[in-house]
Structures are given as structure tokens and as C-alpha cells.
C-alpha positions, 0 to 999 in steps of 0.5 A, spaced: 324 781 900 326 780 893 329 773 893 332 771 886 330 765 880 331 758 882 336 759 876 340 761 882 340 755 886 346 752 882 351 758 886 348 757 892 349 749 892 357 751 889 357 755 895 356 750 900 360 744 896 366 749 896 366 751 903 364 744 906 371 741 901 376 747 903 381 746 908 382 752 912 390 753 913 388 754 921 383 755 927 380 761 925 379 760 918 376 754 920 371 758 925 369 763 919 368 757 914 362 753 919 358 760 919 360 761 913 356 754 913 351 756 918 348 762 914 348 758 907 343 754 911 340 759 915 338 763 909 337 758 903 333 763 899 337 769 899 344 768 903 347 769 896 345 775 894 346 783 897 339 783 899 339 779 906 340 783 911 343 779 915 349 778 911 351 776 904 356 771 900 360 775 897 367 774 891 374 777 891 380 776 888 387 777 890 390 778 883 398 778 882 402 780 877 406 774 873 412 775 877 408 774 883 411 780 886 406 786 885 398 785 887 393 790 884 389 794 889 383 799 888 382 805 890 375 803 892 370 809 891 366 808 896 371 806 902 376 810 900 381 804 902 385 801 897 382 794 897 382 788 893 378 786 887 371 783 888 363 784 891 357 781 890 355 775 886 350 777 881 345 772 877 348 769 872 354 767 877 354 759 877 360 759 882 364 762 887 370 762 883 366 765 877 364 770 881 371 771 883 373 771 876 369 776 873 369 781 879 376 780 878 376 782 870 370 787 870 375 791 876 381 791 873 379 791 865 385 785 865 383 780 860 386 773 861 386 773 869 388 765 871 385 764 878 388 759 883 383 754 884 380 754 891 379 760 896 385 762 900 382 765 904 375 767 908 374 775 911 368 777 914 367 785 914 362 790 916 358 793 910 354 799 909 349 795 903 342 796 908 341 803 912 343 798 918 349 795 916 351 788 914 356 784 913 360 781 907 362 774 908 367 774 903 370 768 900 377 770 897 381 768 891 387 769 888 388 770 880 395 771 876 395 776 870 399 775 864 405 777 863 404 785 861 397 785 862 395 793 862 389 795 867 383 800 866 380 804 872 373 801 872 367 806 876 368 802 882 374 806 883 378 812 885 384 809 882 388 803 881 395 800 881 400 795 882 403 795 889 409 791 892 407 785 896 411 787 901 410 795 900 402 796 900 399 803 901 396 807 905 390 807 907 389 799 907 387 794 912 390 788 916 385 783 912 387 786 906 395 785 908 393 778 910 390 776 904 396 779 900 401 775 905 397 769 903 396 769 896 404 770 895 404 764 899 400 759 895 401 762 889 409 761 890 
């Protein structure tokens, strides 16, 4: 098992603060915060990163246009579904929030993002990142880009637009429908 330098530690005690702090909008999101919590303690050295087999943090973002009226998606190469922005923390990461961010910012090729502060919102996925599967606990932002920013299609994707919030496309997920619902909530 590969186990990252104890520079790390820092996002890892990030994590914990900003999931011990976040008040979840309803019961559900409070259950996916306490095992969010619970896998942080039971994998201290390596629940971070993509490594840990047993599922792993990971950042994305919900980025909205200035007018709030648009979200970008991916089309993600590998899922072949349009998604949000964000994946895996990475080293240099300090913060979830940051992690978010430069997801956010190396997916979309849009300089400037302003992230809303705090998660909106927690998803736990299936993943394929081990030949036995895994899971994605996500921890999901919101970001607004600047008024006219333009967006470049990164090797992660197929493709790249910006969607009405309340016309999203096919194929696409009903958690990728709730964050963007949540993300038009409290960014409005």
C-alpha cells in the first residue's frame, strides 16, 4: 500500500474539520457526513487518497454560469455520462475546498471560478478506481464562473457544456440533478 508524506496530514485534518462543522440540510446528508467521518478515522493514513480500497475522499464542483441559470457538465470519457467537475484529491492539495477548486479549474479551463464556501452537498458513488470496485465519498461544491468566461475541453472529457438547471441531458444521474438543484439553491 502506498501511503502518502506526512505533508498530507493537513488535508486530511481539513477534512475532518470541514465535515465535523458542515450542517447537513437534511437526514440523509447527516448519515453520509458521520460515514464520511467514520471512514476518515478508520483509514488515517490513506483515506484521502485513490489508493484505499475501501473508498476514498474525493472534490467536485458545481460550477454555474454568473447568471446562475446555466451549470457546466462533462462528458465524462470514462462514464460516458455528463457530470460534474471534480476527482481525486491530489499532494499538493491543502483543503477540500481547494481540491474542489483546481478540479473545477483544470476540467473546465476557466480561470476565476469563485467557489461558495462550505460543501453543498455529500455523494457516495460506485467507482471502478480497483479491479474490485470502490467508492467515491464525495464531497461536493458549488463555484460561479465570471461573467463570459469561456471553456476548453480537458483530456478528461468527451465533451463540455453549459446546460439549463432545469434542462439537463442525457445521459445523466439523479445525483448529478440533485446537486445542480442544490446548487441553484444556495447560491441564489
Amino acid at each position: 500500500m502506498n501511503v502518502r508524506p506526512v505533508a498530507s496530514e493537513s488535508l486530511y485534518d481539513d477534512a475532518v474539520r470541514v465535515l465535523s462543522s458542515w450542517q447537513a440540510p437534511d437526514e440523509e446528508q447527516d448519515r453520509l457526513r458521520v460515514e464520511f467521518l467514520r471512514h476518515l478515522t478508520e483509514h488515517p493514513a490513506d483515506g484521502m487518497w485513490r489508493e484505499c480500497a475501501d473508498g476514498h475522499i474525493t472534490a467536485s464542483t458545481a460550477v454555474l454560469d454568473a447568471s446562475r441559470t446555466r451549470v457546466l457538465l462533462t462528458l465524462h470519457a470514462k462514464v460516458k455520462a455528463w457530470l460534474q467537475l471534480g476527482g481525486h484529491c491530489e499532494p499538493g492539495d491543502l483543503t477540500l475546498a481547494g481540491a474542489a477548486l483546481r478540479e473545477a479549474t483544470e476540467e473546465s479551463g476557466i480561470a476565476g471560478l469563485r467557489l461558495l464556501p462550505g460543501p453543498a452537498k455529500l455523494d457516495r458513488h460506485a467507482v471502478r478506481c480497483h479491479p474490485q470496485g470502490t467508492w467515491h465519498l464525495d464531497v461536493q461544491y458549488v463555484a460561479i464562473a465570471p461573467d463570459g468566461a469561456r471553456h476548453a475541453v480537458s483530456d478528461e472529457s468527451d465533451d463540455l457544456g453549459w446546460f439549463p438547471v432545469d434542462d439537463l441531458p442525457e445521459p445523466t444521474d439523479d445525483a448529478v440533478r440533485d446537486l445542480v438543484a442544490r446548487a441553484v439553491s444556495v447560491s441564489g
